[in-house]
N, C-alpha and C positions, 0 to 999 in steps of 0.2 A: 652195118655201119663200121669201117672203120675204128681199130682202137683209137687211132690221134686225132679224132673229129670230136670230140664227146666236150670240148671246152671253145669260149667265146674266143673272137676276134684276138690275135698276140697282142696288137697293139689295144685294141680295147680297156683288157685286162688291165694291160699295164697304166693305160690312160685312167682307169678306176681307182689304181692302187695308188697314184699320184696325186689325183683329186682329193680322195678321203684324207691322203694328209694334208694337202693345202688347206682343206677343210676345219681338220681338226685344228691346225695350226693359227687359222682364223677366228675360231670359236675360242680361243683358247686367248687369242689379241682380244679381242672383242668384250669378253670375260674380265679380262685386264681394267682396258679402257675406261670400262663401265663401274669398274671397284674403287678406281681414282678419282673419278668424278664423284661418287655417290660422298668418298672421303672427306672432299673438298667442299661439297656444296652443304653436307646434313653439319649438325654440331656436334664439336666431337663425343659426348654425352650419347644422342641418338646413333653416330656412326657405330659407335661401339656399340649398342645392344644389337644392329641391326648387324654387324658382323659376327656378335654371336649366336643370332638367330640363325644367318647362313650355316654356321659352324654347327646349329645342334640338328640342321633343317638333314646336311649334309652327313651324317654320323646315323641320324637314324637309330641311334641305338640307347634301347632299353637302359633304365638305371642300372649297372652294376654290372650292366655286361661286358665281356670279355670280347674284345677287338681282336680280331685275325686275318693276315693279308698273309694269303695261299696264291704260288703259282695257279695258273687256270691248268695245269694236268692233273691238278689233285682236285676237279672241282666236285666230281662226287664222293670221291671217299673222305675228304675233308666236310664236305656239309654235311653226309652222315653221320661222322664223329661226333660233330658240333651239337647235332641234334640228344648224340646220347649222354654228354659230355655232362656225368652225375652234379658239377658243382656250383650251375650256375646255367645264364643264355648264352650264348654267344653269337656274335657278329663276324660272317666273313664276307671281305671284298676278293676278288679272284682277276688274276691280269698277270702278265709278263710279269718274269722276276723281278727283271730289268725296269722297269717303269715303278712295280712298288716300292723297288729302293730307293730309288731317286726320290718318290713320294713322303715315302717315311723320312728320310735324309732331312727335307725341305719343310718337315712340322707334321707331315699328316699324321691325324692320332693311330693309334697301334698298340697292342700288348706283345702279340705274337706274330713274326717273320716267318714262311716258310717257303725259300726258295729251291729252287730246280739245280741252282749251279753253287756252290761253296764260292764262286767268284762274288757273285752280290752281297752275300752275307758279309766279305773281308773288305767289303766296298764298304758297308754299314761301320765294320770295325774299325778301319781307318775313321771315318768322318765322326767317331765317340758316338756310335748310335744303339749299342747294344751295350746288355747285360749279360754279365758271365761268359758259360763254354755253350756254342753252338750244339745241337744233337743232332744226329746223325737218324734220320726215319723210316728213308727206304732211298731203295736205288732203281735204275729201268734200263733199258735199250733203246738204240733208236734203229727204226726200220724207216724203209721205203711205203707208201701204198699208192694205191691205184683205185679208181672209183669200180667197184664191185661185178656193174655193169659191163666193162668196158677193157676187165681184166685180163681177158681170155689171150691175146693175143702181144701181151706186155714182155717185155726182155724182164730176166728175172736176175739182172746183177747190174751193177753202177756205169759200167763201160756201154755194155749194150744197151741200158736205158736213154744213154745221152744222145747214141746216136740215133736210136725210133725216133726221141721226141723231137732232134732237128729235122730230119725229117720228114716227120710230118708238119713240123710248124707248131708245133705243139708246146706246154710252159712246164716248170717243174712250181710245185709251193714251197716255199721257205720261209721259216720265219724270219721278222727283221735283224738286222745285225745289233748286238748284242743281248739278245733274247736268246735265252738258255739252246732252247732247240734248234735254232738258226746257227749258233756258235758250233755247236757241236755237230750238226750238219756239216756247216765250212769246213773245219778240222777236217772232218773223215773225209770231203773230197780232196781237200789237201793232200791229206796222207797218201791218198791213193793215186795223187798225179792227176788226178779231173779237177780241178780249177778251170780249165781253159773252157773243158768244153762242157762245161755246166753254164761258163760266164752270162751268154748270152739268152740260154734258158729258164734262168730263176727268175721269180715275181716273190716279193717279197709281201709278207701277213704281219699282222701287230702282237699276233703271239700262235701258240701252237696248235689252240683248238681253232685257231681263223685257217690256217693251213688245212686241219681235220673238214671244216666245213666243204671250203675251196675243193677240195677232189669229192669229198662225198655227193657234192650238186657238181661234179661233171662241168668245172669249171676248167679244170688244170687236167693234164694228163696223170700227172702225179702229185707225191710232197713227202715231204722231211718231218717224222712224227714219232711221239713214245711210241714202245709198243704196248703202253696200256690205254693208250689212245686209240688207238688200232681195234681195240676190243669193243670199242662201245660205239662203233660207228656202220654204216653198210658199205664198206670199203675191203679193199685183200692184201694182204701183206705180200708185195714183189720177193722183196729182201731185208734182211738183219746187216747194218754194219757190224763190222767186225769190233767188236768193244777195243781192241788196241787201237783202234784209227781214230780215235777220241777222249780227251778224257772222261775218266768215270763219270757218268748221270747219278749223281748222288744230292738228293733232297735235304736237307739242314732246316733243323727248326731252330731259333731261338727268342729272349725276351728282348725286344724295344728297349732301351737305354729310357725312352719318356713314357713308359705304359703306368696308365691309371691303375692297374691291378695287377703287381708286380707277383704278388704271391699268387694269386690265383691264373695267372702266366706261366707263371713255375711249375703250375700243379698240371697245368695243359701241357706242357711239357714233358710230366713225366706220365703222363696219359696216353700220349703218343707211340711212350715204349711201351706200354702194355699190354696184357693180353688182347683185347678187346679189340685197340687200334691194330697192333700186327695181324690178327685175323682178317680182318676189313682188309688192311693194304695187300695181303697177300691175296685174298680172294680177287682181288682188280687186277693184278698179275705184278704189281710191283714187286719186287727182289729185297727181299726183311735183310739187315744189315748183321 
């Protein structure tokens, strides 16, 4: 088999990645629609419980527990923590940086942020969404990969990759534009003068573990990923950008401006720089700060 056969139809893909958002976009109307009418028809007495219902239906979380919205690259060393986390339960949701900010910005509940890019955090702090000094968790790299199978035969730098995969007809994964990975993806082809000829190559993901997936099923020829992403998948690392061709991939934790449990947010905080968390992050291969 050919390396650049190993992923569906160009147009397909792309037909897919299109749909899912009209999709979401729909569900997301529809969801609307349906919350104004329920407003308008129940009394407001009843609307109110039963929007509190949605609200504790939607939360899901234990009495007392400590809420945490983690980029999706930290989704195992973060659930792990959580698990060990001496002071309490805790609750995490995991997604684009970029999407939980916007979330938390607009009400969603939350104690603890932890984004992939120092950009959303100062997004949070502009809109008076946060408490105190951000921390600083770990840092990463971003590499290239190739679905594992299909390796063998891959250019193993950004120039030559662009031109295999035109090519063959073949896509690259990116995440969406402003999704930490996707950003800093851009950057580095920037830097490097391949904007042009990546343009017509990318398929864009809703964050960076959908990129992770997309090549590991031999969907894409490649994608745009941490490299402690890279680790946890059956995929092979082509190439490292070069860390100047982007800004630093540095992780920031901080507390919610509206968190229920401000202290014990704090305390997750400084849990994070501890022994216990630094071993965790470093064993996943992130870069202790």
């Amino acid at each position: 088999m050919r390396w650049g056969r190993v992923r569906r139809d160009r147009r397909s893909i792309r037909r897919r990645a299109r749909t899912d958002r009209m999709r979401s976009a729909r569900r997301a109307c529809s969801l609307a629609v349906v919350a104004a009418l329920l407003a308008i028809a129940l009394p407001p007495d009843r609307a109110a419980a039963q929007a509190d219902a949605r609200s504790d239906r939607s939360a899901s979380t234990p009495p007392g527990a400590l809420r945490i919205a983690a980029a999706a690259s930290l989704t195992e060393v973060v659930e792990d923590l959580a698990a060990r986390f001496p002071d309490g339960p805790v609750v995490v949701s995991f997604g684009a940086s970029s999407d939980l900010a916007r979330q938390i910005r607009d009400g969603a509940p939350a104690d603890v942020f932890l984004s992939a890019s120092p950009e959303w955090i100062e997004f949070l702090v502009e809109a008076g969404q946060v408490e105190g000094t951000p921390v600083v968790v770990a840092r990463n790299a971003l590499v290239c990969i190739a679905p594992r199978s299909a390796a063998a035969g891959a250019a193993r730098d950004p120039k030559r990759l662009a031109a295999q995969v035109a090519a063959a007809g073949d896509l690259v994964a990116i995440a969406d534009e402003g999704v930490p990975a996707g950003e800093y993806a851009r950057r580095a082809l920037a830097a490097l003068g391949l904007e042009a000829s990546y343009a017509r190559l990318l398929v864009g993901q809703r964050d960076v573990r959908a990129v992770l997936h997309a090549v590991e099923q031999g969907e894409v020829a490649a994608g745009f990923v941490y490299a402690t992403d890279a680790k946890i998948a059956d995929v092979e690392v082509l190439f490292a950008f070069d860390p100047a061709s982007h800004p630093a991939i540095e992780y920031q934790a901080v507390v919610a401006a509206q968190a229920t449990h401000p202290d014990l947010a704090r305390r997750f905080l400084a849990y994070l720089s501890g022994e216990v968390a630094r071993a965790r992050l470093s064993a996943a291969g992130f870069v202790l700060p």
